[in-house]
KOLZALO-680981 format. One record per atom (N, C-alpha, C): x, y, z; atom name; residue in three letters. Coordinates in steps of 0.2 Angstrom, whole numbers, plus 5000, padded with zeros to 4 digits. Example, Ala and Ser with C-alpha at 12.3 -4.5 7.8 and 13.67 -1.06 7.14 Angstrom:
! residues 2
<east->5066 north->4972 up->5039 atom->N rest->ALA> $
<east->5062 north->4978 up->5039 atom->CA rest->ALA> $
<east->5066 north->4984 up->5039 atom->C rest->ALA> $
<east->5064 north->4989 up->5035 atom->N rest->SER> $
<east->5068 north->4995 up->5036 atom->CA rest->SER> $
<east->5064 north->5000 up->5039 atom->C rest->SER> $
! end
This chain:
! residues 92
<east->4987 north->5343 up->5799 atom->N rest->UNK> $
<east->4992 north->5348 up->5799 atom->CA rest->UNK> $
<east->4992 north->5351 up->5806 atom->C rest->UNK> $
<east->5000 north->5353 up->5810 atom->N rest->UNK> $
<east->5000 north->5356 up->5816 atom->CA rest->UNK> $
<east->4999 north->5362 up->5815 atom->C rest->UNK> $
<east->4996 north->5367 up->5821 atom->N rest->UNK> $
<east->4999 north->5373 up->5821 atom->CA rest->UNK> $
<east->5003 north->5374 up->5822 atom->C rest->UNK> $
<east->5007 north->5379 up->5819 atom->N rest->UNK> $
<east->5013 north->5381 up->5820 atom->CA rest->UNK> $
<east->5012 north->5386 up->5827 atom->C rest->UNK> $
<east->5017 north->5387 up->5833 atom->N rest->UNK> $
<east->5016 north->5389 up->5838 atom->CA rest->UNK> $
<east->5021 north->5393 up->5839 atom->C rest->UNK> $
<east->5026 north->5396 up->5835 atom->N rest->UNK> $
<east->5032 north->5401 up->5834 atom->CA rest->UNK> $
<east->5030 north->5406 up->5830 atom->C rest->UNK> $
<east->5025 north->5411 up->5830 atom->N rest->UNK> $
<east->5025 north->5417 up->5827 atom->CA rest->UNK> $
<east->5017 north->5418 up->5825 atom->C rest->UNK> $
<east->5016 north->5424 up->5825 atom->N rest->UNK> $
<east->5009 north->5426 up->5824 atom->CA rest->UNK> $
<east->5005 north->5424 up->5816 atom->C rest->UNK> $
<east->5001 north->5423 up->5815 atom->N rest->UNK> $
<east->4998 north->5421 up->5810 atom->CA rest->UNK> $
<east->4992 north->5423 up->5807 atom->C rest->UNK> $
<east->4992 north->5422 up->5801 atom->N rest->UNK> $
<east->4987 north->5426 up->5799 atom->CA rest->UNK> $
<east->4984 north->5423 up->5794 atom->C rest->UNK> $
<east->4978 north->5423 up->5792 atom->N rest->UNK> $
<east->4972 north->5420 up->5786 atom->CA rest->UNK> $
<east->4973 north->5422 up->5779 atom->C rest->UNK> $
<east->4975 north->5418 up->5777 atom->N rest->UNK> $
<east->4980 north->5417 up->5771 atom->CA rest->UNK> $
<east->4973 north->5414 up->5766 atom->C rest->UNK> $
<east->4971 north->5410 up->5765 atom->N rest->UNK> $
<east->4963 north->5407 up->5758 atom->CA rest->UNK> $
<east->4958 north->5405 up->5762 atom->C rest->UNK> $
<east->4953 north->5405 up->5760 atom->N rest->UNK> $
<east->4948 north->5404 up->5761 atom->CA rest->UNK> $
<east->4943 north->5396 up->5756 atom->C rest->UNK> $
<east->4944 north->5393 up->5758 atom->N rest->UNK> $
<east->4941 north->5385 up->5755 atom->CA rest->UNK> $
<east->4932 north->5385 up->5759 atom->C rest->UNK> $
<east->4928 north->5382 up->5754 atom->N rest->UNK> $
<east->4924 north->5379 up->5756 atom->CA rest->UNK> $
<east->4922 north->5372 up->5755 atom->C rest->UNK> $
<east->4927 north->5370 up->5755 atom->N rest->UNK> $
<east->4928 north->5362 up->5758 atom->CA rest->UNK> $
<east->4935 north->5362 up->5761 atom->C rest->UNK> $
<east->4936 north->5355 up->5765 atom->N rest->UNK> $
<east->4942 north->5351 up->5768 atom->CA rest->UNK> $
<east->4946 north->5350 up->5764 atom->C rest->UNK> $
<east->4945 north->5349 up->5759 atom->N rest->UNK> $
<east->4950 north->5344 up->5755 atom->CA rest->UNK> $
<east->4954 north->5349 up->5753 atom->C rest->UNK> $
<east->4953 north->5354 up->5748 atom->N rest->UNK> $
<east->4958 north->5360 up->5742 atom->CA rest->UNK> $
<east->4960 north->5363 up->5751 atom->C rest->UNK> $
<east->4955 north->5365 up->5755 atom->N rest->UNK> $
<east->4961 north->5368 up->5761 atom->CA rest->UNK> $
<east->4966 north->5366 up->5762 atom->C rest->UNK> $
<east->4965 north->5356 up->5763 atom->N rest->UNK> $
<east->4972 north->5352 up->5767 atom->CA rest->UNK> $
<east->4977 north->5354 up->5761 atom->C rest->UNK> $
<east->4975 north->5353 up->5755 atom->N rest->UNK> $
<east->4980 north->5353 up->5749 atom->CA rest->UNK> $
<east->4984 north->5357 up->5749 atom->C rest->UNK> $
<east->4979 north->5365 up->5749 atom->N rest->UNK> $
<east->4984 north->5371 up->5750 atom->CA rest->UNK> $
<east->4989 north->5369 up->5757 atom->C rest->UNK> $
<east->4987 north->5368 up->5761 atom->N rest->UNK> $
<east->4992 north->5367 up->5768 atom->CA rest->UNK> $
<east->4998 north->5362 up->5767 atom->C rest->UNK> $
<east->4996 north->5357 up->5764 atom->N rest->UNK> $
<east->5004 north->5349 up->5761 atom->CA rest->UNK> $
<east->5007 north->5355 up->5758 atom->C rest->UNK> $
<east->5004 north->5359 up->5754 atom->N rest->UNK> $
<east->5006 north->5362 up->5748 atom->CA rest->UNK> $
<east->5012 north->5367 up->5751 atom->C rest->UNK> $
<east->5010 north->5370 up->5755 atom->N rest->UNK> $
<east->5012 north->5376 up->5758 atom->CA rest->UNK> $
<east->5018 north->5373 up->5763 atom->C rest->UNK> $
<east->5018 north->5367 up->5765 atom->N rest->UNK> $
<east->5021 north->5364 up->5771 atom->CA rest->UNK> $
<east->5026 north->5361 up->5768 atom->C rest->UNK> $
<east->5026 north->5358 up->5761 atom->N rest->UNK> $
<east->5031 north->5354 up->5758 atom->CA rest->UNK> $
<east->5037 north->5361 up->5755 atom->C rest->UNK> $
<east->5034 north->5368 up->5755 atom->N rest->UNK> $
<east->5037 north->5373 up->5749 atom->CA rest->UNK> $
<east->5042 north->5378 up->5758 atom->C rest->UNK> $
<east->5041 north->5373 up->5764 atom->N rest->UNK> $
<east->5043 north->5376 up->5768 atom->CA rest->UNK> $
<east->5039 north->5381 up->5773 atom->C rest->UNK> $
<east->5034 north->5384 up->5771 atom->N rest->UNK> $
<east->5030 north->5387 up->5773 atom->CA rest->UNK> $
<east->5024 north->5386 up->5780 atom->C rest->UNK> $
<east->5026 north->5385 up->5788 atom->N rest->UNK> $
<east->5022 north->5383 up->5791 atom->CA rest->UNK> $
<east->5014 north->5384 up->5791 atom->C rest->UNK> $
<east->5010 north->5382 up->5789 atom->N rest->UNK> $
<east->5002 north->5381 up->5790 atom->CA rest->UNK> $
<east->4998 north->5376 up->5794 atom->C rest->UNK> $
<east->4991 north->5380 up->5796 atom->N rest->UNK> $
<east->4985 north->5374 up->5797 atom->CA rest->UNK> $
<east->4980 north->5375 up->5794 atom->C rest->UNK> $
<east->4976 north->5373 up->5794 atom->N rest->UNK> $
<east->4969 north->5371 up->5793 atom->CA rest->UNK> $
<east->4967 north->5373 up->5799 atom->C rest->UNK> $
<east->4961 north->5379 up->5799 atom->N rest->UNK> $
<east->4956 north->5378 up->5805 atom->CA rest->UNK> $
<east->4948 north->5379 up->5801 atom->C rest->UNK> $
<east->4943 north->5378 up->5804 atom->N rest->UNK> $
<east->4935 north->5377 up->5800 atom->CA rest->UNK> $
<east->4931 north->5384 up->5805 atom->C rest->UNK> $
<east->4930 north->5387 up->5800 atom->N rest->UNK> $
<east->4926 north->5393 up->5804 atom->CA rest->UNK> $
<east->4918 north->5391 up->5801 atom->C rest->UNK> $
<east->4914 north->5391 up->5806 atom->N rest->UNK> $
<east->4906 north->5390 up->5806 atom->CA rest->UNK> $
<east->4902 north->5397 up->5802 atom->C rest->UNK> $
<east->4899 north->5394 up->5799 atom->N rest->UNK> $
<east->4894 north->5401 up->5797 atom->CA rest->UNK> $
<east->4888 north->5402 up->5797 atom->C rest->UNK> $
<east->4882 north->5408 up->5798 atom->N rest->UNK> $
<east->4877 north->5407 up->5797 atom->CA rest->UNK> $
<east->4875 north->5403 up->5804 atom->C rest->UNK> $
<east->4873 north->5400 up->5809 atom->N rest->UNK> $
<east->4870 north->5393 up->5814 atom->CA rest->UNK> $
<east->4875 north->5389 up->5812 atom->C rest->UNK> $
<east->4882 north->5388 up->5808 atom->N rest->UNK> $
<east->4885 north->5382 up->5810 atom->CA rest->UNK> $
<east->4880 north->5377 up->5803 atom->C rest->UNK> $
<east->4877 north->5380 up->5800 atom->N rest->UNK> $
<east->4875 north->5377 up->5794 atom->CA rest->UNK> $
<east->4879 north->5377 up->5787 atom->C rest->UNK> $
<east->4884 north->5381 up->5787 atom->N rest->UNK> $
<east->4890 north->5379 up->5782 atom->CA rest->UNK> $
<east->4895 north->5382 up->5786 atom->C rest->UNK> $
<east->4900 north->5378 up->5782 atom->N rest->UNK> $
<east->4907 north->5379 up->5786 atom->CA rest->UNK> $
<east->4911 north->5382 up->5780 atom->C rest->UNK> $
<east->4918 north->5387 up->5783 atom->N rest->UNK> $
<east->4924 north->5389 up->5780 atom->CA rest->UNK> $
<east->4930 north->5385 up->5783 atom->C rest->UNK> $
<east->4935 north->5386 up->5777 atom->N rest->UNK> $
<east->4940 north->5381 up->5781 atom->CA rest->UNK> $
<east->4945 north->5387 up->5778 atom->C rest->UNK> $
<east->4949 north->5390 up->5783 atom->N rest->UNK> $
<east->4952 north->5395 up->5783 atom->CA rest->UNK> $
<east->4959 north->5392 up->5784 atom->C rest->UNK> $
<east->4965 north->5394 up->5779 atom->N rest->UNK> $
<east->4972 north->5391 up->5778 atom->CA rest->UNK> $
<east->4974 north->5398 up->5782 atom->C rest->UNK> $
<east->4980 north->5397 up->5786 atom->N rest->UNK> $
<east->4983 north->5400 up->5790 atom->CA rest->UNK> $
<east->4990 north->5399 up->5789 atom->C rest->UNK> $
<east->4995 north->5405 up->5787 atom->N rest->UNK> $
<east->5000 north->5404 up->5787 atom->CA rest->UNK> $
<east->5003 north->5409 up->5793 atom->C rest->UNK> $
<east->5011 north->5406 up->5792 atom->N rest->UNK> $
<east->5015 north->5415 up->5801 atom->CA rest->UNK> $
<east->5015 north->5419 up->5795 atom->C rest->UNK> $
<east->5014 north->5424 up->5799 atom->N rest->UNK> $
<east->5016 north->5431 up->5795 atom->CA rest->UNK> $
<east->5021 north->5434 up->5793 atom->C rest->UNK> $
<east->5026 north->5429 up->5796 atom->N rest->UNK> $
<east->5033 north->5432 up->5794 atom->CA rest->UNK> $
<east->5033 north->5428 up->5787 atom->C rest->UNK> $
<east->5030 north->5424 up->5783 atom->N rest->UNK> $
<east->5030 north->5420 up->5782 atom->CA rest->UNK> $
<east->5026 north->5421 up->5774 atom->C rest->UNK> $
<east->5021 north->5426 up->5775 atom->N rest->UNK> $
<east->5015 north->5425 up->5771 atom->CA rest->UNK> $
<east->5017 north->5428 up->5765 atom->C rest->UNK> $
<east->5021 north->5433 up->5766 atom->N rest->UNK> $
<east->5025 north->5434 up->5757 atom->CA rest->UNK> $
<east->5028 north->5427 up->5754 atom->C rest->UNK> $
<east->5031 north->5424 up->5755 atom->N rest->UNK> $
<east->5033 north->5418 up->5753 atom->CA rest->UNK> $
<east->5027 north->5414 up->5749 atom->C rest->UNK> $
<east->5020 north->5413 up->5754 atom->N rest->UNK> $
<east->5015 north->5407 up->5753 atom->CA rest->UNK> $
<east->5012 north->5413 up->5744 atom->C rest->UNK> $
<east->5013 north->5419 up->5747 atom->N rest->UNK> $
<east->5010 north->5422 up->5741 atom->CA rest->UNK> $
<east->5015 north->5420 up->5734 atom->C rest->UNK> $
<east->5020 north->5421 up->5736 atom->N rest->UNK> $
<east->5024 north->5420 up->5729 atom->CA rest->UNK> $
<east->5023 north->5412 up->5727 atom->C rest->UNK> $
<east->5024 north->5408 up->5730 atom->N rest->UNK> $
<east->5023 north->5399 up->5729 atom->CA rest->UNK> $
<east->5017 north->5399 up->5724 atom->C rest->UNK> $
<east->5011 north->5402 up->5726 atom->N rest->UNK> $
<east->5005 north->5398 up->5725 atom->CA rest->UNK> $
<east->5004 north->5406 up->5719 atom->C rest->UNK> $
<east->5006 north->5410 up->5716 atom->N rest->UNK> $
<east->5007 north->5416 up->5711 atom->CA rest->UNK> $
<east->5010 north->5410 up->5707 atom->C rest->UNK> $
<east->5016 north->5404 up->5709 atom->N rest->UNK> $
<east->5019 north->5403 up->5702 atom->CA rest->UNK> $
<east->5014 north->5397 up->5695 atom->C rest->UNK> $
<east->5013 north->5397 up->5690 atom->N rest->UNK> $
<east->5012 north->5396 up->5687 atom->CA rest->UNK> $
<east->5010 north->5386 up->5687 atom->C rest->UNK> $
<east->5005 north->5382 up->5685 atom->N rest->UNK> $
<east->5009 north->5378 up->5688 atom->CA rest->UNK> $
<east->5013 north->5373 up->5680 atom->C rest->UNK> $
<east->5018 north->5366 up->5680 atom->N rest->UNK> $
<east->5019 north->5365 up->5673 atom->CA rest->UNK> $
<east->5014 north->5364 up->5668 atom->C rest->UNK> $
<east->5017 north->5367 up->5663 atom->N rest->UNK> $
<east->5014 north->5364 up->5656 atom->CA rest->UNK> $
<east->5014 north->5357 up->5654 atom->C rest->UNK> $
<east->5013 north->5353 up->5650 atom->N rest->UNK> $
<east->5012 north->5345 up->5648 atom->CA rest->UNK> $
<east->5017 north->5344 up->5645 atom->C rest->UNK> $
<east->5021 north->5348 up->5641 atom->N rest->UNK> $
<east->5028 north->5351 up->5637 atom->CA rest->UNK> $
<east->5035 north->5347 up->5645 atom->C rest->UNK> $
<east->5033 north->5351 up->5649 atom->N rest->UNK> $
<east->5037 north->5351 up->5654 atom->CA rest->UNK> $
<east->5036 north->5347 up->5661 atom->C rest->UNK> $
<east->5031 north->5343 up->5660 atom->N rest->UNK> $
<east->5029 north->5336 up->5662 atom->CA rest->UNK> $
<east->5032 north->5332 up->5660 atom->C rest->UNK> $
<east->5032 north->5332 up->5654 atom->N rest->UNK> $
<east->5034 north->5327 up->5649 atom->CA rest->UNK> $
<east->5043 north->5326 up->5648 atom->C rest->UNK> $
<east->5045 north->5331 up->5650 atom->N rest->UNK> $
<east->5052 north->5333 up->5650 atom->CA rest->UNK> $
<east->5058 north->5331 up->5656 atom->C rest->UNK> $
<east->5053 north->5332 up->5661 atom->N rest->UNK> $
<east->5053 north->5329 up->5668 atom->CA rest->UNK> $
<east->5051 north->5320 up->5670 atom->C rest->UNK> $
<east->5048 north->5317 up->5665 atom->N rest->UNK> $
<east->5045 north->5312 up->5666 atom->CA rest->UNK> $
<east->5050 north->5309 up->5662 atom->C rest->UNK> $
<east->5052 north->5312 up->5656 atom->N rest->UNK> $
<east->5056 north->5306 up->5651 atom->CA rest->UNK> $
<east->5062 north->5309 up->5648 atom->C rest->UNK> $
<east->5065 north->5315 up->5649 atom->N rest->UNK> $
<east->5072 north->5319 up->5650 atom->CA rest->UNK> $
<east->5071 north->5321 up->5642 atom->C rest->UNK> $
<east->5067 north->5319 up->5638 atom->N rest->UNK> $
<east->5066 north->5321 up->5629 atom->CA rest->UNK> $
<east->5060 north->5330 up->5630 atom->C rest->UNK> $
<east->5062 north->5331 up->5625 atom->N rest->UNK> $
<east->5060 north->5339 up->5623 atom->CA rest->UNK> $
<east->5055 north->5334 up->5619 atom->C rest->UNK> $
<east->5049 north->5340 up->5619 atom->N rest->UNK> $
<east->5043 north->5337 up->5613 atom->CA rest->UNK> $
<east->5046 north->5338 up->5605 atom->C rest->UNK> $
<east->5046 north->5333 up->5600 atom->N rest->UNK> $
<east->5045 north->5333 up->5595 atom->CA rest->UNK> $
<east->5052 north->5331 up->5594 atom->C rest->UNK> $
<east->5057 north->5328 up->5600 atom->N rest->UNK> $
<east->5064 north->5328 up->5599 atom->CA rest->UNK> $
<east->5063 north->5320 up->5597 atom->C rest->UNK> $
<east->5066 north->5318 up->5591 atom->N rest->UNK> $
<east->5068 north->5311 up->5588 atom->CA rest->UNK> $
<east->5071 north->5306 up->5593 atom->C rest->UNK> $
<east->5069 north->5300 up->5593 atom->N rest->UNK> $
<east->5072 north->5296 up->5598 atom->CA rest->UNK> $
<east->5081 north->5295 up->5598 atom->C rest->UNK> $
<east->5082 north->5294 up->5591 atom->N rest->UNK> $
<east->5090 north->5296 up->5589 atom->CA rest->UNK> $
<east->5094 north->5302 up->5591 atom->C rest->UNK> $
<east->5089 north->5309 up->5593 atom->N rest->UNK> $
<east->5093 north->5312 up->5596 atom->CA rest->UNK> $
<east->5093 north->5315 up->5603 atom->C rest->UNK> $
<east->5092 north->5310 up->5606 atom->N rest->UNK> $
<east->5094 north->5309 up->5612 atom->CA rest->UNK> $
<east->5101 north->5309 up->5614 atom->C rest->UNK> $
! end
């Protein structure tokens, strides 16, 4: 993930791992919202934080995205195959 270099920024979650950081950051990147990933050392550099960073013009948005709810299996299922649960194949 780039830094974004057009506005001030601010520390947005706190991961301790790689992975859920980068995910928040695709996440946040695909919903429009510029982020990085940077890793802050702790203790002697014996564990690490990986701090998600959003612009702060910015960061109310990443709040509202990541507050929405995510789908139910009802709504997967709806999205996946255009049928409501329990609906008859004949009434399609």
């Amino acid at each position: 993930m780039g830094t974004p270099r057009d506005g001030e920024c601010e520390e947005f979650r706190v991961f301790p791992d790689r992975g859920p950081a980068d995910s928040m950051c695709s996440w946040l990147e695909f919903e429009g919202v510029p982020s990085y990933v940077e890793p802050r050392a702790l203790s002697s550099a014996l564990e690490t934080q990986y701090v998600v960073f959003v612009q702060k013009k910015l960061a109310h948005c990443a709040r509202w995205i990541t507050a929405q709810l995510p789908p139910s299996d009802a709504e997967l299922e709806f999205l996946a195959t255009g049928k409501l649960a329990g609906q008859a194949k004949d009434e399609q």
